[in-house]
C-alpha positions in Angstrom: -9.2 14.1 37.2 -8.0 11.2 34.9 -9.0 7.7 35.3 -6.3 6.9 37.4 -7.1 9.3 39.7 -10.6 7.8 39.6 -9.7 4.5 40.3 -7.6 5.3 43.1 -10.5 6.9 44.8 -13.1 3.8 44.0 -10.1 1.6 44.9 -7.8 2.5 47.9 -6.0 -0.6 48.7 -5.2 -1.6 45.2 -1.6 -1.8 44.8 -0.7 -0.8 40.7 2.3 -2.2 38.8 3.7 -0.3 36.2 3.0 -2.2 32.8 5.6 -1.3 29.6 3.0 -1.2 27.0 5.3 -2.9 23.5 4.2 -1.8 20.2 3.9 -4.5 17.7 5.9 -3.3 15.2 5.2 -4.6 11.5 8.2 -4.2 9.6 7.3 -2.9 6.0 9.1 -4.3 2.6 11.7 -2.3 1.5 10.7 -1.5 -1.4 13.6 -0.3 -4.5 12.9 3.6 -5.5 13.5 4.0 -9.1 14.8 7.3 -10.5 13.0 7.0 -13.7 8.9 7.2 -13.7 6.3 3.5 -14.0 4.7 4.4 -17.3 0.5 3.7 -15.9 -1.6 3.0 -19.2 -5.5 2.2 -20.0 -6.1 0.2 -22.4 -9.1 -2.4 -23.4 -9.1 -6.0 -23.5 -12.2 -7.8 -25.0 -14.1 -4.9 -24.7 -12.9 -4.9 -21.0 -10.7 -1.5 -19.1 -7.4 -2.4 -17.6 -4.5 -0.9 -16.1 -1.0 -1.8 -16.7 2.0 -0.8 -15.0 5.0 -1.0 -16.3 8.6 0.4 -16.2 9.6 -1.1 -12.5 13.6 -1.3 -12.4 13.8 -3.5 -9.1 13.6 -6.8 -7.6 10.8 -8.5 -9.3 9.8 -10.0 -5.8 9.6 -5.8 -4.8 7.0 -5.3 -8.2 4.7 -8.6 -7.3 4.7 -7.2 -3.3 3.7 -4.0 -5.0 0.9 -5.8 -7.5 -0.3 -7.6 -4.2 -0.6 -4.2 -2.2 -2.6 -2.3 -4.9 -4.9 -5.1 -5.6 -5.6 -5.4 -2.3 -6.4 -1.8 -1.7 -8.1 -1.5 -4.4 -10.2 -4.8 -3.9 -10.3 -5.6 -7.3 -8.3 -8.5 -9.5 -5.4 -8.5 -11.6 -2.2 -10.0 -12.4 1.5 -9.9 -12.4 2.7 -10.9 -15.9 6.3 -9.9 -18.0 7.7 -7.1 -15.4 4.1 -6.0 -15.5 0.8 -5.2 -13.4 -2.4 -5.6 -14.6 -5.4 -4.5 -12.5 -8.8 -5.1 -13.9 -10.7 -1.9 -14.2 -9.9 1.9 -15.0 -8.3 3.0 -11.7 -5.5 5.0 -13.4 -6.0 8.1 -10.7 -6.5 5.9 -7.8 -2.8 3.9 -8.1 -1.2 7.2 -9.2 -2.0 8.5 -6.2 -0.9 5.5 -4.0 2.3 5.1 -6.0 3.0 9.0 -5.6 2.4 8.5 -1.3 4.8 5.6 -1.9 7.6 8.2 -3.2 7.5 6.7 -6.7 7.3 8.9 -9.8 4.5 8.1 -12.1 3.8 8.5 -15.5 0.3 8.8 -16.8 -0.3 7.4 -20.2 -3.0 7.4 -22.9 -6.4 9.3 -22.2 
């Protein structure tokens, strides 16, 4: 017995109307796959671990919509500068991964 069912029974006289139930649908950025890989590097700044990403052939309003996304997923900081992304910390595995469930091919770089 489902809840309708249920409700019926604690309910005779109720009359139902049928409701069309509308996903909100959030359209997602198209976003340009490249053919060639976004070299992913470590390096150290100040004494400090980033990440840069570099190598993005598209739209450069595609790579900052990109820059925003990681950073937010990641929930760290980080910048868009000259074609590249720079997110504060060592989270090489972490975007790779992300980037790769995206469909775009990734290089890994350095260490």
């Amino acid at each position: 017995m489902d809840l309708q069912d249920q409700l019926k029974n604690l309910f005779p006289d109720h009359i139902t109307k049928e409701v069309d139930i509308v996903k909100p649908s959030t359209p997602e950025p198209d976003i340009w796959i490249q053919d060639a890989p976004i070299i992913c590097k470590y390096e150290k700044r100040k004494g400090k671990p980033i990440t840069i990403l570099e190598g993005y052939t598209g739209a450069t309003e595609d790579f900052k919509t990109l820059s925003k996304e990681l950073k937010t997923k990641l929930s760290v900081g980080g910048s868009f500068k000259d074609d590249k992304i720079i997110i504060q910390g060592d989270y090489r595995d972490k975007i790779m991964a992300i980037l790769k469930a995206k469909g775009f091919k990734v290089k890994r770089v350095g260490g």
